[in-house]
N, CA, C and O atoms as a printed pandas DataFrame, in Angstrom:
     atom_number atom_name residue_name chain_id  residue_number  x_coord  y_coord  z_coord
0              1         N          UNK        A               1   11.206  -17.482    7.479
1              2        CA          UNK        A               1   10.626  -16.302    6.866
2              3         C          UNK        A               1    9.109  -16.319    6.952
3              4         O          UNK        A               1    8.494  -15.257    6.849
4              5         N          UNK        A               2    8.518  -17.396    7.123
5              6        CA          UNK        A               2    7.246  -17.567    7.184
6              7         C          UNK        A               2    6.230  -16.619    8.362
7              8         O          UNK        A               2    5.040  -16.315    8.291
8              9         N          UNK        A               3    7.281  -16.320    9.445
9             10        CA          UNK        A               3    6.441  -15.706   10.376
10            11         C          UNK        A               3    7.038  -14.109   10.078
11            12         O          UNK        A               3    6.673  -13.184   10.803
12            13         N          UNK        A               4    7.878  -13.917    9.072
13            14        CA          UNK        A               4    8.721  -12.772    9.230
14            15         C          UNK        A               4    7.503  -12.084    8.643
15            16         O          UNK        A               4    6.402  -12.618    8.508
16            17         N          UNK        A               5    7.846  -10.737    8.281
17            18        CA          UNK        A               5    6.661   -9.880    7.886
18            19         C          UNK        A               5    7.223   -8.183    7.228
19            20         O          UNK        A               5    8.427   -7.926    7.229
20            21         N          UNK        A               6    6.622   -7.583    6.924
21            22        CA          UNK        A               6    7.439   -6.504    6.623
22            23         C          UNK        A               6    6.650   -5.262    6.577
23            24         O          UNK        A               6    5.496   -5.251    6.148
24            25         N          UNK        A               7    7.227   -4.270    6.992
25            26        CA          UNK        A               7    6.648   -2.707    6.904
26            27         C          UNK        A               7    6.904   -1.745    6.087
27            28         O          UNK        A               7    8.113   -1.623    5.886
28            29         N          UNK        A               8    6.074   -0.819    5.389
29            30        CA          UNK        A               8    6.005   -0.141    4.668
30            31         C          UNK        A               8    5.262    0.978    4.459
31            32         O          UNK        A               8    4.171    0.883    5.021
32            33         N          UNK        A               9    5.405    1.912    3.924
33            34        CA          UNK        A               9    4.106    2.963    3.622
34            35         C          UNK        A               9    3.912    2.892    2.396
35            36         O          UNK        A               9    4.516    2.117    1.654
36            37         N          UNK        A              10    2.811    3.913    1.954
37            38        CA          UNK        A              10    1.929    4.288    1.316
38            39         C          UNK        A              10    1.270    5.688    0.658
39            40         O          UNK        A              10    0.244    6.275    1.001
40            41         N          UNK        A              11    2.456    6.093   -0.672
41            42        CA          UNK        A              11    1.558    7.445   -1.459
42            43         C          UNK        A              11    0.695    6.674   -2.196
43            44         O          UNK        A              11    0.748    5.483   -2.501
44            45         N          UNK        A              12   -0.473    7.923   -2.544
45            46        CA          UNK        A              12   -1.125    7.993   -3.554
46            47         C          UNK        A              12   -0.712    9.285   -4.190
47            48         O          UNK        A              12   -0.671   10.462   -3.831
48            49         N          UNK        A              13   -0.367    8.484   -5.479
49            50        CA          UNK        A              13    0.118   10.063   -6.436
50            51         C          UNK        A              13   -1.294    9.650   -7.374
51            52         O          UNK        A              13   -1.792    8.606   -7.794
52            53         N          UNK        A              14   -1.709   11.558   -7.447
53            54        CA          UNK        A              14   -2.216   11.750   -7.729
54            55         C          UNK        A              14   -2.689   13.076   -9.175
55            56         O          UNK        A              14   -3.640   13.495   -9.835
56            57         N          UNK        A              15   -1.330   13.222   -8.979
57            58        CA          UNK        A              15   -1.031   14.591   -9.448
58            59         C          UNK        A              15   -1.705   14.825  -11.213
59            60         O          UNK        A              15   -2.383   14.023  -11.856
60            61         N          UNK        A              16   -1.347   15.836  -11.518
61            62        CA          UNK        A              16   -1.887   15.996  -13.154
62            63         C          UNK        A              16   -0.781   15.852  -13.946
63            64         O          UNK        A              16   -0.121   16.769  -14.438
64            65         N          UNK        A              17   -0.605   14.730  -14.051
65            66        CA          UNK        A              17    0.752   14.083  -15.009
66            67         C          UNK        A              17   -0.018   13.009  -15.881
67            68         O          UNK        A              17   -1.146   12.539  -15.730
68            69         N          UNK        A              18    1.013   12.753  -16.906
69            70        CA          UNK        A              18    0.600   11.603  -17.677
70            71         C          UNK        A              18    0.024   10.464  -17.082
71            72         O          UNK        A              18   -0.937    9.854  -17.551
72            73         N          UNK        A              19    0.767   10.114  -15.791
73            74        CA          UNK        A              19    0.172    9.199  -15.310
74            75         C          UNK        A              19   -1.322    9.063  -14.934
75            76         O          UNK        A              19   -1.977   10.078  -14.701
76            77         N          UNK        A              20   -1.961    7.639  -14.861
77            78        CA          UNK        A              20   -3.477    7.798  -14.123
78            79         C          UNK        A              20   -2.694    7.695  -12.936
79            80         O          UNK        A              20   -1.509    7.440  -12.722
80            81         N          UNK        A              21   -4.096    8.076  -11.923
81            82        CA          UNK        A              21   -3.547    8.414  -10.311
82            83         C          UNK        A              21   -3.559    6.502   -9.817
83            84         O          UNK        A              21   -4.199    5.593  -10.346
84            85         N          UNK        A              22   -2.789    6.458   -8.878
85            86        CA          UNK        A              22   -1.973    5.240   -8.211
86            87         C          UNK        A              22   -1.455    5.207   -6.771
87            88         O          UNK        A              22   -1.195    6.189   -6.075
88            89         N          UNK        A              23   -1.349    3.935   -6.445
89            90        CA          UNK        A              23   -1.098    4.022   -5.448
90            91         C          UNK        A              23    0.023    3.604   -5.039
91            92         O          UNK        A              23   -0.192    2.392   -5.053
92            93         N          UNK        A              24    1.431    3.765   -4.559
93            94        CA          UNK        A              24    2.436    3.375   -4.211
94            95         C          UNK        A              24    2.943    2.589   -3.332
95            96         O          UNK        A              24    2.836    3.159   -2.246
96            97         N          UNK        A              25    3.485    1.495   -3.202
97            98        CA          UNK        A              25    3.898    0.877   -1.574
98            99         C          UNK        A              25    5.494    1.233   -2.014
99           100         O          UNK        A              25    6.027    1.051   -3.109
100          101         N          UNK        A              26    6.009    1.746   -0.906
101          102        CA          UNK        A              26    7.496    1.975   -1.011
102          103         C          UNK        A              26    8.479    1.004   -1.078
103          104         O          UNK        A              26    9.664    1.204   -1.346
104          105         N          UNK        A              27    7.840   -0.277   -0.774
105          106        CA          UNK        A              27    8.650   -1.671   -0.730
106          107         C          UNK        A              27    7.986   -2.343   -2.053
107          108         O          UNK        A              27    8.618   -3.188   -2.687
108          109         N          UNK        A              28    7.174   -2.086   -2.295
109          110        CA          UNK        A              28    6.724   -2.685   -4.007
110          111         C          UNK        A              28    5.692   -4.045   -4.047
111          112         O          UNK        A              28    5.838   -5.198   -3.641
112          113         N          UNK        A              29    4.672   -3.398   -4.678
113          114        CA          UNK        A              29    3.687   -4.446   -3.920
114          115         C          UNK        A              29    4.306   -5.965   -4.948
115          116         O          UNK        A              29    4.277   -7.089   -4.448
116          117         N          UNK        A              30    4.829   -5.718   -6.396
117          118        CA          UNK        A              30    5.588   -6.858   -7.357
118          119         C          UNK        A              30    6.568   -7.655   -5.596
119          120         O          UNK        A              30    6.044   -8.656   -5.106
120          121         N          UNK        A              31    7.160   -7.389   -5.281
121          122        CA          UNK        A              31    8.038   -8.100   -4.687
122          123         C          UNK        A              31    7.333   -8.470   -3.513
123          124         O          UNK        A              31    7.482   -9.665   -3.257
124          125         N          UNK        A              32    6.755   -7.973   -2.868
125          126        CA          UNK        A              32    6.015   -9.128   -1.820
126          127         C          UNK        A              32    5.010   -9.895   -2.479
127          128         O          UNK        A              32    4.661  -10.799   -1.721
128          129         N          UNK        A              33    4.380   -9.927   -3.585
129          130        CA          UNK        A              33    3.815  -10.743   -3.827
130          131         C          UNK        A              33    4.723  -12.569   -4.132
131          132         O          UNK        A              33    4.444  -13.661   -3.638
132          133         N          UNK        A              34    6.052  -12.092   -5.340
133          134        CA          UNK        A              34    6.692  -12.835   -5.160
134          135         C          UNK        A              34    7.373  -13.830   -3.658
135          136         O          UNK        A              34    7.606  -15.037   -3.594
136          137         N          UNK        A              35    7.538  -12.763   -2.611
137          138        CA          UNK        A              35    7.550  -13.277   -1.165
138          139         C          UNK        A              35    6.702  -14.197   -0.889
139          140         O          UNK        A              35    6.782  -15.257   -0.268
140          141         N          UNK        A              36    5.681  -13.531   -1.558
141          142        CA          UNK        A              36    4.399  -14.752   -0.782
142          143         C          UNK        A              36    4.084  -15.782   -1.340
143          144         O          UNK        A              36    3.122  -16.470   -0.998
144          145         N          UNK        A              37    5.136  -16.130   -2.630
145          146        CA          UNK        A              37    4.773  -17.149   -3.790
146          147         C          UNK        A              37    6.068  -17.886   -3.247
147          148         O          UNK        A              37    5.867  -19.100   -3.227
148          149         N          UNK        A              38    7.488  -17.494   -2.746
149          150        CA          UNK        A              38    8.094  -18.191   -2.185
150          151         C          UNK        A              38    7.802  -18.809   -0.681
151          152         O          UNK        A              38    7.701  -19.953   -0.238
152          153         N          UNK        A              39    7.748  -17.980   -0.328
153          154        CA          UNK        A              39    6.885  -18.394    1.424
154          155         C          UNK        A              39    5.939  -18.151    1.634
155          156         O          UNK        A              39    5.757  -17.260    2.464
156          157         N          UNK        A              40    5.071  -18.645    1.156
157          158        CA          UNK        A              40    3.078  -18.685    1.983
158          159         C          UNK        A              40    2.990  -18.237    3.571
159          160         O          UNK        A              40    3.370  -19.070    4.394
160          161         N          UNK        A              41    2.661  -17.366    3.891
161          162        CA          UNK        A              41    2.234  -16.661    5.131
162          163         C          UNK        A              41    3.205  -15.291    5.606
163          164         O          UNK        A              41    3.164  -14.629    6.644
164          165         N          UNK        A              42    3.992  -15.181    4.521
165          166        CA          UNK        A              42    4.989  -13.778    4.929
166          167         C          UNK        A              42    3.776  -12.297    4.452
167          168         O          UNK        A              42    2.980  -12.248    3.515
168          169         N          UNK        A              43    4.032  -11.413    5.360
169          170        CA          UNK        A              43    2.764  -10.611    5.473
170          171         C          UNK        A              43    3.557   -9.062    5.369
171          172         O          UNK        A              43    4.769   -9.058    5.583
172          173         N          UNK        A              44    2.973   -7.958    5.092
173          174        CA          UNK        A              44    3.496   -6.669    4.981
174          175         C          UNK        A              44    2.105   -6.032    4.973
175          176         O          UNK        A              44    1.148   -6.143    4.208
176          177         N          UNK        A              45    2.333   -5.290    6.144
177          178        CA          UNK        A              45    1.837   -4.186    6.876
178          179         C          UNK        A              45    2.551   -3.128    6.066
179          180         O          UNK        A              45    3.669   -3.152    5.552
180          181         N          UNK        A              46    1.306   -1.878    6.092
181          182        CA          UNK        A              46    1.611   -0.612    5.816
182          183         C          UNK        A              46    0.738    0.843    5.861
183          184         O          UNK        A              46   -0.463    0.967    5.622
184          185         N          UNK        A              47    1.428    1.605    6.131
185          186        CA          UNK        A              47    0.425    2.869    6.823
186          187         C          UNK        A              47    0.166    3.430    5.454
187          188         O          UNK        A              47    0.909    3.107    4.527
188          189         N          UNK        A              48   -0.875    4.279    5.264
189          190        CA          UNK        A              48   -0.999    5.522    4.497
190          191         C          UNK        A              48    0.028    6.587    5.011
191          192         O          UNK        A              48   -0.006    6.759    6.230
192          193         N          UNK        A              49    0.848    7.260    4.377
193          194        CA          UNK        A              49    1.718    8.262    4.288
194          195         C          UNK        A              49    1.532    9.137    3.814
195          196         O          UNK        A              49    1.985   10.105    4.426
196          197         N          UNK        A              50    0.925    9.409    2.723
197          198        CA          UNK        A              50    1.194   11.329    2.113
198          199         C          UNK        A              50   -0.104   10.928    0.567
199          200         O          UNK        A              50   -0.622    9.933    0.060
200          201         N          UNK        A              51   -0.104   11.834    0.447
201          202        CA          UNK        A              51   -1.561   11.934   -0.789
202          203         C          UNK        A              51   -1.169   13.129   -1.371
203          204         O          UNK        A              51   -1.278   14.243   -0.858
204          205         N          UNK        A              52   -0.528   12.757   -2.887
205          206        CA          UNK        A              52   -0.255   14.111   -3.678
206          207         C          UNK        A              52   -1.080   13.777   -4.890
207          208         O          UNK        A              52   -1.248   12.840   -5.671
208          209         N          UNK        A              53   -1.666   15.425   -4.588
209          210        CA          UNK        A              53   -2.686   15.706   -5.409
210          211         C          UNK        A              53   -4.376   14.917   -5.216
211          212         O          UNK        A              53   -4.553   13.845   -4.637
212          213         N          UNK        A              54   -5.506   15.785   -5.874
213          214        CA          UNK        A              54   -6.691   15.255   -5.845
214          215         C          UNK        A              54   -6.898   14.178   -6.688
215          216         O          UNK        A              54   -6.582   14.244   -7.876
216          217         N          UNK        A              55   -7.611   12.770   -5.984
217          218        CA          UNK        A              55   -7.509   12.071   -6.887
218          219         C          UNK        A              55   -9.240   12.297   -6.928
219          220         O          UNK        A              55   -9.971   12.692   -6.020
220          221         N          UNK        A              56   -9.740   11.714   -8.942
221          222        CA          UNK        A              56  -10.758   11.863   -9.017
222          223         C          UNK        A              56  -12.157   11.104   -8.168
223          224         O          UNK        A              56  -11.830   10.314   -7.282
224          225         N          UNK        A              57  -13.463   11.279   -8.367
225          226        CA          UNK        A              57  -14.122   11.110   -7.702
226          227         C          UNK        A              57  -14.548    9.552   -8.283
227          228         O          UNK        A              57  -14.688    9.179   -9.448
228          229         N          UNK        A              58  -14.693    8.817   -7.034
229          230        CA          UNK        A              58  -15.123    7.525   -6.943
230          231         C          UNK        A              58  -13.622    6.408   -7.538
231          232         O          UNK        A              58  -13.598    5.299   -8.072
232          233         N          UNK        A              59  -12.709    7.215   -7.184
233          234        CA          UNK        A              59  -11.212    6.549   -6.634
234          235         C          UNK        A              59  -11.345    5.394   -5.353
235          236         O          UNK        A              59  -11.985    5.606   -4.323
236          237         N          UNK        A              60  -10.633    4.198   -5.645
237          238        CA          UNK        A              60  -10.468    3.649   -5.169
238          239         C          UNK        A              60   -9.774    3.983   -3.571
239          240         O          UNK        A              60   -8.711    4.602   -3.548
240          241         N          UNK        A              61  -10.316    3.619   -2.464
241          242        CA          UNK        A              61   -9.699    4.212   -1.223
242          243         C          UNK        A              61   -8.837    3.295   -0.963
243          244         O          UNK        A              61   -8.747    2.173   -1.462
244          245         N          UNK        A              62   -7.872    4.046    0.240
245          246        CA          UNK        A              62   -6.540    3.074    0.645
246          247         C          UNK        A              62   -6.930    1.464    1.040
247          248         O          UNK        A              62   -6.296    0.497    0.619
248          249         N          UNK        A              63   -7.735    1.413    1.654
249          250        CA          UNK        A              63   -8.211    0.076    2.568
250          251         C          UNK        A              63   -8.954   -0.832    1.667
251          252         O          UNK        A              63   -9.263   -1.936    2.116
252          253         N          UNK        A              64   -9.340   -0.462    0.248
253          254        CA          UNK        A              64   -9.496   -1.060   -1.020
254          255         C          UNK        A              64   -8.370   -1.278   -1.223
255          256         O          UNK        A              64   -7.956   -2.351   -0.785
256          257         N          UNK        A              65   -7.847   -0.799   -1.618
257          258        CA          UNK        A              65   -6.151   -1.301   -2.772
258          259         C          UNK        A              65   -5.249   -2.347   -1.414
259          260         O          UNK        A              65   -4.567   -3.341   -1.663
260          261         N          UNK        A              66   -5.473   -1.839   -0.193
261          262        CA          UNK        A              66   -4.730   -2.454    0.850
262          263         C          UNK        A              66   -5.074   -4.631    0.669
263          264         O          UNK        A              66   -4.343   -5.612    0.532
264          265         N          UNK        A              67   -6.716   -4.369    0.797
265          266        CA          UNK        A              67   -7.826   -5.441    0.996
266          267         C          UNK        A              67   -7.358   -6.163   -0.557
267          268         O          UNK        A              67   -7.222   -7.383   -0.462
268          269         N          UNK        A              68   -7.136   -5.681   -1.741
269          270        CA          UNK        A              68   -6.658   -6.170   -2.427
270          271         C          UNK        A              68   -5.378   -6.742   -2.712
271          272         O          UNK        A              68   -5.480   -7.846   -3.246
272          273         N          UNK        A              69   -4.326   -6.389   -2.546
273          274        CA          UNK        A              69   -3.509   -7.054   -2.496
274          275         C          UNK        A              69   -2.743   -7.366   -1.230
275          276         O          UNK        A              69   -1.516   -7.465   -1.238
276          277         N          UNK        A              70   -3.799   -7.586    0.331
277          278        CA          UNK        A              70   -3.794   -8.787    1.139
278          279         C          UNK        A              70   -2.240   -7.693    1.703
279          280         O          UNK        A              70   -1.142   -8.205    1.482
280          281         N          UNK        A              71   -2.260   -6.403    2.324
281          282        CA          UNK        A              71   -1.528   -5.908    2.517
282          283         C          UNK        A              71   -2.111   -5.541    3.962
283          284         O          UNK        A              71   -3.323   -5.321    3.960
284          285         N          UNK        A              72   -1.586   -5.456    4.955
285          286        CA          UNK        A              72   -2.401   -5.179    6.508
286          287         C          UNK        A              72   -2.122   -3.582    6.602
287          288         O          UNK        A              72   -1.036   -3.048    6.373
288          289         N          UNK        A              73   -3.399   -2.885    7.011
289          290        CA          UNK        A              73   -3.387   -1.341    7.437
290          291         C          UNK        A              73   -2.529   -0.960    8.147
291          292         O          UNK        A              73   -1.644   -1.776    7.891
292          293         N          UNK        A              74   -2.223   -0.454    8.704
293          294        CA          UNK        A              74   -1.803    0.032    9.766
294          295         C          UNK        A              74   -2.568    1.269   10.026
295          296         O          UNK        A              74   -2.994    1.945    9.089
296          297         N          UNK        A              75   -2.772    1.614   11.346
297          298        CA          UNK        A              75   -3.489    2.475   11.872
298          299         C          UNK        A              75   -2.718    3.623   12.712
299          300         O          UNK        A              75   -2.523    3.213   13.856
300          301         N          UNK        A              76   -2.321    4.658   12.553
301          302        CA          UNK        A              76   -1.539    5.456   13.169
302          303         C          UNK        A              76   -2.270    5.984   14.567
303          304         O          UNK        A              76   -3.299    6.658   14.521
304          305         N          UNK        A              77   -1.608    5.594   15.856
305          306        CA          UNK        A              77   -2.139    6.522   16.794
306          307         C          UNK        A              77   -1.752    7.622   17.565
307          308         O          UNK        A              77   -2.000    7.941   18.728
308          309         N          UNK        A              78   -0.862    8.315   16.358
309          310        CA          UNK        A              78   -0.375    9.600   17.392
310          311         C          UNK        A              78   -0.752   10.642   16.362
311          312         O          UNK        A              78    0.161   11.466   16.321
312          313         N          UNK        A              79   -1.403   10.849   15.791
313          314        CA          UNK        A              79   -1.799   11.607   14.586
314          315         C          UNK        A              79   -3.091   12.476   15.299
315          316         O          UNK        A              79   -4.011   13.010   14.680
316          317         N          UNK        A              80   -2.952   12.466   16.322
317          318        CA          UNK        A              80   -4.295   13.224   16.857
318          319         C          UNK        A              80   -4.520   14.873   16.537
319          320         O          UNK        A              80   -5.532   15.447   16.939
């Protein structure tokens, strides 16, 4: 599992709900962390996907929250 790795995307809900605005990994950033507490070097990649709603100003950007919890970008190249 050590070289295994895993893919995922990425909302930011943002919407005008109770909630504060957040960012989502669809695979759960709780469980790969645990991954990485069982196997040291298992890695999860993940794209930005969809952005609902405005989030406020001086919000944390994707490649922040990514850089934080040690999650790899992914870069889409057919989005032209």
């Amino acid at each position: 599992m050590s070289f295994s790795g895993g893919c995922s995307e990425t909302t930011l809900h943002a919407e005008r709900t109770d909630n504060p605005p957040h960012y989502r990994v669809w695979s759960g950033v709780d469980t790969w962390e645990i991954y990485r507490w069982l196997c040291p070097g298992a890695e999860l990649a993940a794209r930005f996907y969809e952005k609902k709603g405005q989030p406020p100003a001086g919000f944390e950007i994707s490649d922040q929250f990514y850089a934080r919890h040690q999650i790899i970008p992914l870069v889409p190249v057919n989005d032209f």
